[in-house]
N, C-alpha and C positions, 0 to 999 in steps of 0.2 A: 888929300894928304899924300906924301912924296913916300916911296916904299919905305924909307928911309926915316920918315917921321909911325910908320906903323908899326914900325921894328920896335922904336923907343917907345909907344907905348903898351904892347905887347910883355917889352922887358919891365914896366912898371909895373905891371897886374901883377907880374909875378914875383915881385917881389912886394907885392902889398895886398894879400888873397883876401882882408876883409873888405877893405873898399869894393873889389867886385865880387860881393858877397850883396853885398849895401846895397851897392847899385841895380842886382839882380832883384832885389825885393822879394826872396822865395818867401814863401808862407813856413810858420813856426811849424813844429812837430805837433805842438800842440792844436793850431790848428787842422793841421790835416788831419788829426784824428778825431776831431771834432767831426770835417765832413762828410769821414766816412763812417761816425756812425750814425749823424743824420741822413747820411741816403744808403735807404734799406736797399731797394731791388727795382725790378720791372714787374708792371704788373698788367693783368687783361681784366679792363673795367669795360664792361660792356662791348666788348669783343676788340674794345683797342688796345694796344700798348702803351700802357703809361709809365713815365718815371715817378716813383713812390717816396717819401721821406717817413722817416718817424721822430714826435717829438713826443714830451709829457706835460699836459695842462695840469697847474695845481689846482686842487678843489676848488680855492676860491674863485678862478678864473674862467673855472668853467662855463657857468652862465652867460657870460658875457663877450667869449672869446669864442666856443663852439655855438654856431647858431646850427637852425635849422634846414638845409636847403630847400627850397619851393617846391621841387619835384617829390621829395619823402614821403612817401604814402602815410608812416606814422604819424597819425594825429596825437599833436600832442598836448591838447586841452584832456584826451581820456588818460592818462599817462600824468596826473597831476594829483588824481587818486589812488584806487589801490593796484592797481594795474601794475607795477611797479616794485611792488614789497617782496615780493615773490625773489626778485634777484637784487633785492637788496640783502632779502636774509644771506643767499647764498654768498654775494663777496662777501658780507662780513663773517662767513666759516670759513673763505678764503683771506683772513687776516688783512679784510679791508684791501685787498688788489684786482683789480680788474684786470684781468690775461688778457683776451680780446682788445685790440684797438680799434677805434671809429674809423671808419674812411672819410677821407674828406675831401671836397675843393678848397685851395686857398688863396684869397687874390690878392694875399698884400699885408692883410690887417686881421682878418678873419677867417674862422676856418666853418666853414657850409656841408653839416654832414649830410652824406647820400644814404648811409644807412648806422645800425647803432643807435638808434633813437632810445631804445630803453634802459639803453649800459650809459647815454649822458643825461639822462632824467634823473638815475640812479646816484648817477655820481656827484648830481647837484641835491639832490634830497638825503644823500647820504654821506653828503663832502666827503667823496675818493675822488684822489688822480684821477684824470681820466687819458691812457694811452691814446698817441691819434697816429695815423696813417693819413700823410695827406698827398694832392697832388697838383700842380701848379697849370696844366694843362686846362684850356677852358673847351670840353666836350660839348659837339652837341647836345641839344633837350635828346634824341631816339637815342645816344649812347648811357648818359646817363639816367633813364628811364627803362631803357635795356636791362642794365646793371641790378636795379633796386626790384626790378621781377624776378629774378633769377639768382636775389641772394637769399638763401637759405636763414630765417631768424629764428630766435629764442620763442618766441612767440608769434602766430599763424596771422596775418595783417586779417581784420573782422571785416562782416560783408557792410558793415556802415563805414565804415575807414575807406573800404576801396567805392562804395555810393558816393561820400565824402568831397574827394578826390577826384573822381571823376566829375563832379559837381564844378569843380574849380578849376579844372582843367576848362570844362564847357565856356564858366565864364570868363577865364582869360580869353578863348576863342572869339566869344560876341564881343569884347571889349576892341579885340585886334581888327577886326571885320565891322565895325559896328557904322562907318560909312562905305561899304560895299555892299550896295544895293543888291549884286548879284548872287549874292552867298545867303543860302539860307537859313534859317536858323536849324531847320531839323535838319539838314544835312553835315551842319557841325555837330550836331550833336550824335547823332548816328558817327562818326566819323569814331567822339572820344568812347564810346561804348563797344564800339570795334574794339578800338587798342586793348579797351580794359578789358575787353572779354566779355562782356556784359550782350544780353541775347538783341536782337534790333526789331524786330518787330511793329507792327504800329501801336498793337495792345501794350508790350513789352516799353516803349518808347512813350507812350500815352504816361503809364504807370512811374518812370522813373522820374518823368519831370513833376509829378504832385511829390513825388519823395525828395527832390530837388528844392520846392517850395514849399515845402511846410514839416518838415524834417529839418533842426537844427542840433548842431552839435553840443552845445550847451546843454541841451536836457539829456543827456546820455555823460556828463562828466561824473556824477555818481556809479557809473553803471559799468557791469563786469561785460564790454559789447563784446567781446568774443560767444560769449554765449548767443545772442540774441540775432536771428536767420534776416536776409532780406525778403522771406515771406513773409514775418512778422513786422518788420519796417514797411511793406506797402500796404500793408492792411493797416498799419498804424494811423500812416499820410492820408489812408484813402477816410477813416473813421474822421482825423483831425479834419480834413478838408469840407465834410459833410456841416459839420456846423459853422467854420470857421468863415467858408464862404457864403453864410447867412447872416453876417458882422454877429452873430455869437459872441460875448466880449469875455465868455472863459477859456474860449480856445487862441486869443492873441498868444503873442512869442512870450511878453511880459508873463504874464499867466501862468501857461503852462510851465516854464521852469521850476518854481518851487511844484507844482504837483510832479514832477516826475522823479523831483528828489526825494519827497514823501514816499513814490510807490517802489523807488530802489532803496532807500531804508527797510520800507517794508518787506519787500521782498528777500531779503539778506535775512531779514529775524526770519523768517516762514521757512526757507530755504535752504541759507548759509550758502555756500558757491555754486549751487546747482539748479537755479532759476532758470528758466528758458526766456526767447522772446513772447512765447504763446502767453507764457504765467503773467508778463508782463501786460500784455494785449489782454487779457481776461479783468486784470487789475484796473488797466486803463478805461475799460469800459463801465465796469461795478461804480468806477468812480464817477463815472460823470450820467447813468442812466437814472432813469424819475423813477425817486422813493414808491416804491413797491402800497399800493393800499390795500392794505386788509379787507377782503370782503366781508360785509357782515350783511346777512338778511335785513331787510325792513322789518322796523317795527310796527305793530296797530294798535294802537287804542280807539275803540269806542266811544263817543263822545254823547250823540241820542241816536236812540234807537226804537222804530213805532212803525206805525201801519202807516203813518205818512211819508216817513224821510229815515235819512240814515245818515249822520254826519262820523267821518271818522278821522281819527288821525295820525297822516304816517312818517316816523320817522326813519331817515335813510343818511346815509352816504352823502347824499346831493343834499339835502335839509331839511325843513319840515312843511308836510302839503297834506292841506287838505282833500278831502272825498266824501261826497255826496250822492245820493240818484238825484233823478231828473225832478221829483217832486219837491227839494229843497230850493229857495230863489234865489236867483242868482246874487242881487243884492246884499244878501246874507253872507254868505258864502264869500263872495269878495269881498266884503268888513273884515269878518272873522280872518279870514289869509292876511289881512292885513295888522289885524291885531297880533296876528303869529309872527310877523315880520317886522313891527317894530318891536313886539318885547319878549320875544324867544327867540334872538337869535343863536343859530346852531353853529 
């Protein structure tokens, strides 16, 4: 274009300031205040900088719109009972608001919380909003694992939740490895028990893989686990295992479920919130050891009694037997036991 041609259209912008308004395509007022109250701040998740947004999930949406992340320590099959009511009473003395927001990764569609597992259990069993904090940044597994150690909760994560976890950790590891011949299995596994803190030992490492395999999370959905030690969980696996691995058919997975919802009912009446894992382990064994037998002395009756022989007879525990001396015949003797065994049975 000739100087001459950019003069004239220079002098026509100005004299027509919406068309190069139009053309500019700025964003409305209303939008940019849109964006700037959806992006809060910067934030340090696990030692990075991340950019932060905040939005509000309606109740109904919750479920289906905040999932869980895979790394969250909070199991949330325990979190489905009463685990839970504790801060559900308290938002609702908070007029049904939840202050706190979830953190979250968001990749598009979904929002994957890192931590906050009890404020969106809450918020789906108690339909509130639930505030989120999200961030669009896709963090390493060590940052975002970082993070969910070193956040501070409403409630202490249980030593089954972090067993749990590290449980799933392991078997994502064998599944990742599981044609590398070179990797061995107790070296992953010692690896996930590092991170989690958990002691390595060979006894320590013996013990946590029976609690690995015979420890399900399902029998503890009744149960207050923050109470309940992982002393009491490996003595639990160690007891389960003892029959289990004698094809025992009360100690299958099927099986045991409804007994352990029996012995956390129970335990709640006996109790009320202050059950330990020991009360539990005391429970669990009352339950399945062999009916107690009443001793009681034998009895004797005299049947004859002479200068020749002495038949007598005793009843017990084990059943009914006779007794003689040696001058009774044996042929006798064996009749008679036999008339006592088909028509007195004990």
């Amino acid at each position: 274009m000739s100087l001459k041609g950019v003069a004239r259209e220079i002098s026509k912008r100005e004299k027509n300031p919406e068309e190069d308004v139009k053309d500019l395509n700025l964003p409305s007022k209303e939008e940019t205040l849109q964006d700037t109250i959806k992006k809060l701040s910067k934030r340090i998740v696990g030692g990075t900088e991340v950019e932060v947004f905040k939005t509000l999930i309606r109740s109904r949406d919750v479920q289906s719109t905040v999932l869980v992340h895979k790394l969250n320590t909070r199991n949330q099959l325990f979190l489905q009972g009463k685990n839970v009511d504790d801060l559900i009473k308290d938002i609702n003395e908070n007029d049904g608001v939840i202050n706190e927001p979830v953190l979250c990764y968001f990749d598009g569609s979904k929002y994957y919380a890192i931590d906050g597992s009890r404020r969106r259990m809450s918020a789906i069993k108690g339909e509130f909003d639930l505030p989120v904090e999200y961030f669009t940044n896709e963090l390493p597994y060590s940052v975002i694992k970082s993070h969910i150690n070193s956040t501070n909760t409403s409630k202490d994560f249980s030593d089954l939740e972090k067993l749990l976890t590290a449980r799933d950790e392991y078997r994502d590891l064998l599944h990742e490895h599981v044609d590398n011949e070179e990797v061995k299995q107790t070296d992953l596994l010692v690896e996930v028990l590092t991170a989690s803190g958990f002691a390595t030992s060979a006894a320590s490492v013996s013990r946590i893989k029976k609690i690995f395999e015979f420890i399900h999370e399902e029998y503890f959905e009744q149960a207050l686990v923050n109470q309940i030690s992982q002393d009491s969980i490996r003595k639990l696996s160690e007891y389960i295992a003892k029959f289990a691995k004698k094809g025992d058919s009360r100690f299958t997975r099927e099986q045991l479920k409804p007994v352990f919802d029996e012995l956390f009912a129970q335990l709640e009446s006996d109790f009320g919130t202050e059950y330990t894992g020991a009360e539990l382990l005391a429970a669990f064994k009352r339950k399945f050891s062999p009916k107690a037998v009443i001793s009681q002395p034998p009895v004797t009756n005299t049947l004859v009694e002479n200068e020749d022989f002495t038949i007598k007879l005793v009843e017990s525990v084990n059943g009914w037997e006779l007794k003689g001396n040696g001058k009774v015949p044996k042929s006798f003797k064996d009749d008679l036991q036999s008339l006592l065994d088909t028509h007195f049975t004990y």
